[in-house]
C-alpha positions as CSV (number, residue, x, y, z in Angstrom):
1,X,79.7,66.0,94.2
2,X,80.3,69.8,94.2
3,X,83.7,71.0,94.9
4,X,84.6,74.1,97.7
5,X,87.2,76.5,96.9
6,X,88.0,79.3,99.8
7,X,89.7,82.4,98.0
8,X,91.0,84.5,100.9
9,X,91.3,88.2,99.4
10,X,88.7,87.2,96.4
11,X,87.6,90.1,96.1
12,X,90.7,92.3,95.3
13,X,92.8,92.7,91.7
14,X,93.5,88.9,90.9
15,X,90.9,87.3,93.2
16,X,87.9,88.5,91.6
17,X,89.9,86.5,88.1
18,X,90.2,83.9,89.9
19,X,86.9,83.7,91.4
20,X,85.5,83.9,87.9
21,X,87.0,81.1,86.1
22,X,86.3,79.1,89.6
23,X,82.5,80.0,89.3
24,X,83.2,78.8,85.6
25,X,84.7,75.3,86.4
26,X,81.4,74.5,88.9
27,X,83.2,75.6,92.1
28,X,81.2,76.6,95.1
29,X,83.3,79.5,95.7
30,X,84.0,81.1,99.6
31,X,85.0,84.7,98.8
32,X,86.9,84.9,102.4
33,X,86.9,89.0,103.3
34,X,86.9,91.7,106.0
35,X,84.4,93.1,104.5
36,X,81.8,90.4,103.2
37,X,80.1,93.4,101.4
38,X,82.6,94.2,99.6
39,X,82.5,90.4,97.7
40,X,78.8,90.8,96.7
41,X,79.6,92.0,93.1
42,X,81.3,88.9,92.6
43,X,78.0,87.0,93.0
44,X,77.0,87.9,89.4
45,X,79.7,85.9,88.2
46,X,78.1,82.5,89.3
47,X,74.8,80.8,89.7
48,X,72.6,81.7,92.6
49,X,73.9,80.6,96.2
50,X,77.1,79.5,93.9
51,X,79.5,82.7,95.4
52,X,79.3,83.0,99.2
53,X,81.1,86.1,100.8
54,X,82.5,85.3,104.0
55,X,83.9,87.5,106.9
56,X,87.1,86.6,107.5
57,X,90.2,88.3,109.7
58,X,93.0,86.0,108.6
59,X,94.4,87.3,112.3
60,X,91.6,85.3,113.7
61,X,92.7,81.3,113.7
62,X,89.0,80.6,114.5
63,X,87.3,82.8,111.8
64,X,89.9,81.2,109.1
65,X,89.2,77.6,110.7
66,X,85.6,78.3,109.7
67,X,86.0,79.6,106.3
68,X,88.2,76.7,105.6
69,X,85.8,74.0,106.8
70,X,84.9,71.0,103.9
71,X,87.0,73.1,101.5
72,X,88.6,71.2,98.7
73,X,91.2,74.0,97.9
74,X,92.4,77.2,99.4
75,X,93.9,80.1,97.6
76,X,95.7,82.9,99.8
77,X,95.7,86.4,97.7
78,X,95.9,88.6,100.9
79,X,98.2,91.5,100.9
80,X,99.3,95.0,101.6
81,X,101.1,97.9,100.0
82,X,101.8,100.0,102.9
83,X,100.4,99.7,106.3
84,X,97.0,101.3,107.4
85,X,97.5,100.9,111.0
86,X,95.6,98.2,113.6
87,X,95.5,94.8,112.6
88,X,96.9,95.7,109.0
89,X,100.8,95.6,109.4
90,X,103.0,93.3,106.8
91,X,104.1,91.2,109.8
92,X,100.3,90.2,110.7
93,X,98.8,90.2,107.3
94,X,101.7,89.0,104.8
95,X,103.8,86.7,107.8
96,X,101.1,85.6,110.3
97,X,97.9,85.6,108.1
98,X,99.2,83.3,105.4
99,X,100.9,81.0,108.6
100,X,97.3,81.1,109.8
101,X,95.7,80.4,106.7
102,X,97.8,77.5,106.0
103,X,97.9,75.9,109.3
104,X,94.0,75.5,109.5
105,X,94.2,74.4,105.5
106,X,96.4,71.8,106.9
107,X,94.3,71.0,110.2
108,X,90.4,70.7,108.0
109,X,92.5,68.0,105.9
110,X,92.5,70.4,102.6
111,X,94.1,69.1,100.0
112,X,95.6,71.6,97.8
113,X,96.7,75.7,98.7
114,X,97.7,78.1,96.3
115,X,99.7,81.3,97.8
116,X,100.1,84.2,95.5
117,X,103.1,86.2,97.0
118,X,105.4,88.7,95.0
119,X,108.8,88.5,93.0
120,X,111.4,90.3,95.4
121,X,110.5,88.1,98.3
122,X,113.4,88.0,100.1
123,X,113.5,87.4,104.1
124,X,116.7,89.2,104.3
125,X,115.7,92.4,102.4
126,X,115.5,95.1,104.1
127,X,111.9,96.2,102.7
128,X,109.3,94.7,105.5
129,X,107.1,94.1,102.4
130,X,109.6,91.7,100.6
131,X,110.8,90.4,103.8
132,X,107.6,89.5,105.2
133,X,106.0,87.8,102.0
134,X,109.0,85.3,102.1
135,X,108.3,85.1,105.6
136,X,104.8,83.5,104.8
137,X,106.1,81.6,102.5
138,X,107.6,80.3,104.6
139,X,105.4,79.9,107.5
140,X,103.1,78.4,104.3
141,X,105.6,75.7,103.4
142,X,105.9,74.8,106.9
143,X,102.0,74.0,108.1
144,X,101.7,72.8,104.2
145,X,104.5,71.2,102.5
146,X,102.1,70.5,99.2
147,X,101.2,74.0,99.0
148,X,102.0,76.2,95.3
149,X,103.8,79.1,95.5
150,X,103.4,81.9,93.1
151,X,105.7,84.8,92.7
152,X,104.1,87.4,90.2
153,X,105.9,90.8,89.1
154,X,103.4,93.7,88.8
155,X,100.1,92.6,87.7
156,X,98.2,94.4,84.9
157,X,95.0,94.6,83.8
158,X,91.6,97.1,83.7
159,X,92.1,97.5,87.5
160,X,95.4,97.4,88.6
161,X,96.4,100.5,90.8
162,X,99.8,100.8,88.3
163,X,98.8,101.7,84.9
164,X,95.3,103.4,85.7
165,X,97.6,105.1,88.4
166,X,99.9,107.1,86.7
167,X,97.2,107.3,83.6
168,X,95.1,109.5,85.8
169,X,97.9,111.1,86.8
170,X,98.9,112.2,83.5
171,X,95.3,113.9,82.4
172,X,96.0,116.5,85.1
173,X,100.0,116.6,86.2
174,X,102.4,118.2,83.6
175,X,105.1,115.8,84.7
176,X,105.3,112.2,85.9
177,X,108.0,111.2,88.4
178,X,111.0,108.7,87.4
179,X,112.3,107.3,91.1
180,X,116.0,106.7,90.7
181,X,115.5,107.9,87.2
182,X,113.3,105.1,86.4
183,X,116.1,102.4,85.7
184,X,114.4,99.3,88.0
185,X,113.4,96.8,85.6
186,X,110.3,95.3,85.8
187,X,108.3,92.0,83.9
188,X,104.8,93.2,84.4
189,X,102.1,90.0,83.8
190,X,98.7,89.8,82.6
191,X,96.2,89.4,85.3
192,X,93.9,86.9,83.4
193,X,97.6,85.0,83.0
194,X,98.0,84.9,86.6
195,X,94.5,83.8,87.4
196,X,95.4,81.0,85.0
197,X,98.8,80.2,86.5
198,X,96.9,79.4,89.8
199,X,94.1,77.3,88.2
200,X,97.0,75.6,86.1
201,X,98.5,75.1,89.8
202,X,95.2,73.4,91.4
203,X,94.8,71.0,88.5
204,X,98.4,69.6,88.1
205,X,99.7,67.4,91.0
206,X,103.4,68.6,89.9
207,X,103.2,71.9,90.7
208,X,102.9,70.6,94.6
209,X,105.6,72.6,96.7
210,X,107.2,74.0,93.7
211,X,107.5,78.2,93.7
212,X,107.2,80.0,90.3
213,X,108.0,83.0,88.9
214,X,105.4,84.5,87.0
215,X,106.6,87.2,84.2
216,X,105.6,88.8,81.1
217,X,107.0,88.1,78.1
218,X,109.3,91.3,78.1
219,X,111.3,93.5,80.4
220,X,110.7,96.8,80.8
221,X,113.1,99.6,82.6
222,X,109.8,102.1,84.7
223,X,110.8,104.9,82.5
224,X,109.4,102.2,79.4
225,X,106.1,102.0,80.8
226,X,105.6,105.3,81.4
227,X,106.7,106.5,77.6
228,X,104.5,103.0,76.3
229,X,101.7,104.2,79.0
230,X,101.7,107.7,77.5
231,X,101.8,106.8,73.8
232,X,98.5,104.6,74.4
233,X,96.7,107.2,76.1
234,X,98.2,110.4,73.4
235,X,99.5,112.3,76.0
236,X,102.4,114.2,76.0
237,X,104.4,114.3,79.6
238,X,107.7,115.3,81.2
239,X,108.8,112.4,82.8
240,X,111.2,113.8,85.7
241,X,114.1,111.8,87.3
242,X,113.6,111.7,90.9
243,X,116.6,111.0,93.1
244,X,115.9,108.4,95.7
245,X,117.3,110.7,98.2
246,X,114.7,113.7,97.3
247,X,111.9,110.6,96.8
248,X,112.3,109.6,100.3
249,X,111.9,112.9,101.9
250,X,108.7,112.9,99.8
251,X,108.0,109.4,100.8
252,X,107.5,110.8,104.4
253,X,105.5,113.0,104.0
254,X,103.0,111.1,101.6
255,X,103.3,108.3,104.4
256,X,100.6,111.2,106.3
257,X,98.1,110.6,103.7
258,X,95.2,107.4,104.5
259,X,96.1,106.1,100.8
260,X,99.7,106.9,100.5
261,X,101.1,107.2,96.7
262,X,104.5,106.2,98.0
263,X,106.3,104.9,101.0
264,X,109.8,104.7,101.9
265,X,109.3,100.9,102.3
266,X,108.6,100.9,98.4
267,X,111.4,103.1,97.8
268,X,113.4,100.1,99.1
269,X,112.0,97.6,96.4
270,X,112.1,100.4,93.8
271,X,116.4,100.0,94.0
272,X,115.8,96.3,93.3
273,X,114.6,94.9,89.5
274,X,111.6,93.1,90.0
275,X,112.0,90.5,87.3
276,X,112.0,86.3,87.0
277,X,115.0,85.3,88.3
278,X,117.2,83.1,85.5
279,X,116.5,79.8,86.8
280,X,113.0,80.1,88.4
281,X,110.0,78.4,87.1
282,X,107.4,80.1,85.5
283,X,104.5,80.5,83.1
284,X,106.1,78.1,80.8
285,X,106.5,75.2,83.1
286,X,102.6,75.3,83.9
287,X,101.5,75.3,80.0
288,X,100.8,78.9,79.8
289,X,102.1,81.7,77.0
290,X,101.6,85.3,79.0
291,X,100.2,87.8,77.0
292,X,102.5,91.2,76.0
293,X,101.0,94.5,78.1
294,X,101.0,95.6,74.3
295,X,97.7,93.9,73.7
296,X,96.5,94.3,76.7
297,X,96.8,98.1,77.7
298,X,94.3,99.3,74.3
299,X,91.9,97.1,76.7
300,X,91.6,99.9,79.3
301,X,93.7,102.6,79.1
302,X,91.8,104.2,76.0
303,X,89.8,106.3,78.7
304,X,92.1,108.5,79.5
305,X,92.9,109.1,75.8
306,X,91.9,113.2,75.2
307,X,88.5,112.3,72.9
308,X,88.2,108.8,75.0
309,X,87.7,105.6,73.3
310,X,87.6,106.3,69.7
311,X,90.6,108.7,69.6
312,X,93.7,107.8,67.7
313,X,96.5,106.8,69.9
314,X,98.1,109.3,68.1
315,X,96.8,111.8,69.1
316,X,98.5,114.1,71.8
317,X,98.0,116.7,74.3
């Protein structure tokens, strides 16, 4: 009997990782979008009719009743940075969407839900992002008390908008900018060792209504990763403290732009250290060893290397 996963946000960073080892299990997988097009690349990754895009507003209880239908588990990846305007505000996506999602899980009788939210959620922060994914959590917890919660720092890997980021950044810019002099801690994670945190999660009955932390094995201050970004490309940078006072008047102005670089709302998490807190659970309690960034950054980063892939780390310009 073939088994229905519905992966709300499959098609973004971690989705399309988690998609893949889905396909790999036998899953019929629903990759629930706004944009169904945007999910067809995806459909390599499985046998014919195996991946089915879906056109989802997770605003829309009716539309997420659907995509839910016969489904045998849920994942909820959906989430914003900053807030594009419309329907797309942290309150309706983050708060509402994930109540939505799991409140029609609950209704079609599915048994297991995964929610991916964020270390830093905190309903009394006074970043709407943090508060908001705490908020869902919550609203999560409530419609489905069985549900798996997980709480990853920044996620890495060949597509995340962090490394590849300030990479890109550093072939053209002179400088790179610290924000509070780049002291905010962070415990960045593989995204393959997320996408197996959450399939670790489906399989174990254990994990049911538990939250975890999900970490790398080391902490890093941001003024780290930038010098251990730079070494790995062999690029020579400036890297310029920033005051948050100076960063938010920048922050305003970038908020103008249709893909802002920084808000003031991610100011607010910057002040905070986005790491596993001491007594959370985490990748150990669901079986997994998380790979160093170490490894992983030769992986992708050796394209914005001056001479590209076969250059010497070394090297520097």
């Amino acid at each position: 009997m073939e088994r229905v996963a519905t992966v709300f946000g499959g098609s973004g960073f971690i989705g399309r990782y988690i998609v893949s080892r889905l396909a790999s299990e036998g899953w019929v997988v629903r990759v629930a979008v706004r944009d169904p097009a945007s999910a067809y690349s995806l459909k390599p990754l499985g046998n014919v009719g195996q991946i089915v895009p879906v056109g989802v507003r997770v605003q829309d209880p009716q539309s997420v009743a659907e995509a839910v239908s016969g489904a045998d588990a849920v994942f909820n990846l959906v989430g914003i940075l900053y807030e594009p305007g419309g329907e797309q505000t942290f309150e309706k996506v983050q708060q509402q969407g994930a109540g939505t999602i799991a409140e029609q899980a609950a209704q079609a009788g599915v048994p297991r839900m995964i929610h991916v939210s964020a270390i830093g959620a905190d309903e009394n922060s006074d970043a709407v992002y943090a508060r908001t994914k705490a908020l869902g959590e919550k609203a999560v917890l409530a419609a489905m008390p069985s549900a798996t919660i997980l709480r990853p720092s920044i996620v890495v890997g060949p597509e995340d908008d962090f490394f590849n980021q300030f990479a890109a950044m550093a072939r053209f810019s002179p400088a790179l900018p610290l924000i509070g002099g780049g002291k905010t801690r962070f415990q960045p994670a593989y995204v393959g060792d997320v996408a197996d945190a959450a399939m670790a999660a489906l399989h174990n009955a254990d994990t049911k209504g538990q939250i975890y932390e999900l970490g790398g094995p080391r902490i890093y201050t941001f003024k780290q990763l930038m010098e251990l970004m730079l070494k790995e490309i062999g690029r020579k940078r400036l890297l310029l403290p920033i005051p948050f006072a100076v960063a938010e008047v920048q922050a305003r102005f970038a908020e103008l732009l249709p893909k802002p670089p920084l808000t003031r709302d991610q100011l607010k998490m910057l002040k905070h250290d986005n790491v596993v807190s001491a007594d959370a659970k985490g990748f150990a309690e669901l079986g997994i060893k998380p790979q160093a960034i170490e490894v992983i950054l030769p992986r992708y980063l050796h394209r914005y290397r001056v001479g590209g892939r076969f250059a010497k780390r070394a090297d520097a310009a």
